[in-house]
C-alpha positions in Angstrom: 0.0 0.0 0.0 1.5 3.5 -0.6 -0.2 6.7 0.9 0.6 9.8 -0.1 0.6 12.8 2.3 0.8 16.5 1.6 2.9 18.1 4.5 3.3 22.0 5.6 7.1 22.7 4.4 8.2 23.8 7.8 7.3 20.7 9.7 9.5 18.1 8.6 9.0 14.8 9.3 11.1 12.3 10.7 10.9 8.9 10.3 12.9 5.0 9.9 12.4 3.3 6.8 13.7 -0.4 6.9 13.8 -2.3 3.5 14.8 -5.8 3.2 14.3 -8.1 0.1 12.9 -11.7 0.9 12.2 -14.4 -1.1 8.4 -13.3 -2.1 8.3 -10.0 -1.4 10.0 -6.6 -0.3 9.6 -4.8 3.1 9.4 -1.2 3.3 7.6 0.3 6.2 8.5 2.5 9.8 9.9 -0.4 11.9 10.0 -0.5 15.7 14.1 -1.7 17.4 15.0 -3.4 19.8 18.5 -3.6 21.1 19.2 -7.3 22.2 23.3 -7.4 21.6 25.1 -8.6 24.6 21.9 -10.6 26.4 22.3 -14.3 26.5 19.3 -16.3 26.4 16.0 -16.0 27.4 16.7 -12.1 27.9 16.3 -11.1 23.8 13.6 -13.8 23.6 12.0 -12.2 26.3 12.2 -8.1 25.4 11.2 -9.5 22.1 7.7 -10.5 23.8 7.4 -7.5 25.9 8.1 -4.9 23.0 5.9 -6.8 20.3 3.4 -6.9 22.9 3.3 -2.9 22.6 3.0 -2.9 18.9 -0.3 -2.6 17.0 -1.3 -6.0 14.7 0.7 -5.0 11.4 3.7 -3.1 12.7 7.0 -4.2 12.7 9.9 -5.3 14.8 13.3 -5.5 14.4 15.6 -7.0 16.7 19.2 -6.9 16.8 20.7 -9.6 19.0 24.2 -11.4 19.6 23.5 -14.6 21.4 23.4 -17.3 18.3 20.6 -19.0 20.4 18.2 -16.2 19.2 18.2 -17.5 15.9 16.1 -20.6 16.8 14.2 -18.7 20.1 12.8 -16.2 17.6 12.0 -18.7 15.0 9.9 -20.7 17.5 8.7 -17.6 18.8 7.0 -16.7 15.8 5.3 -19.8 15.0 4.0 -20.0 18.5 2.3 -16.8 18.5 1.5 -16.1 15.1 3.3 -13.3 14.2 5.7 -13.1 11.3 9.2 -13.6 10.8 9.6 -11.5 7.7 13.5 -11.7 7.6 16.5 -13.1 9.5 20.3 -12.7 8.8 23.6 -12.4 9.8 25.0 -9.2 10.2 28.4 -7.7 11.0 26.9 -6.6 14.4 24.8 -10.3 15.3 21.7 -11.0 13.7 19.0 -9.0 12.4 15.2 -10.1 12.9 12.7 -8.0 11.2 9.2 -9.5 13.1 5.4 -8.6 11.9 3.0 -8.2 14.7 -0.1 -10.5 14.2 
């Protein structure tokens, strides 16, 4: 869906657009973050329910975590409570989960 919105010059706006290619689709929307690097299991797991939890149904997550065990945790997360694992990868920093709020 794209929206377009007419704004008054002198109010910018400020916003985070995340974009992320997947297999079927592309990603472009204002993404919630959550911090996870340096917790060790079941802290990201854990922050991951309480922040998603704050999210309306649609909205999106991404979490940026360290322990390798996330990986799994936030798989089985997903498909547990519905929501969406709309990407997962590696990155330079730990591992990137961009999550969609069911």
């Amino acid at each position: 869906m794209n929206y377009f919105f007419a704004l008054p010059v002198d109010r910018p706006v400020v916003y985070e657009v995340i974009t992320s290619i997947t297999k079927e689709k592309t990603v472009t929307e204002t993404a919630h973050t959550l911090d996870a690097r340096g917790l060790n299991c079941p802290l990201p797991i854990l922050r991951t329910k309480k922040a998603i939890a704050a999210l309306a149904s649609g909205e999106i997550l991404e979490v940026i975590a360290t322990d390798p065990g996330s990986v799994k945790d936030l798989d089985s997360f997903c498909s547990q409570t519905g929501h969406e694992m709309v990407s997962s990868e590696e990155a330079a920093d730990g591992f990137v989960f961009l999550i969609r709020k069911a």
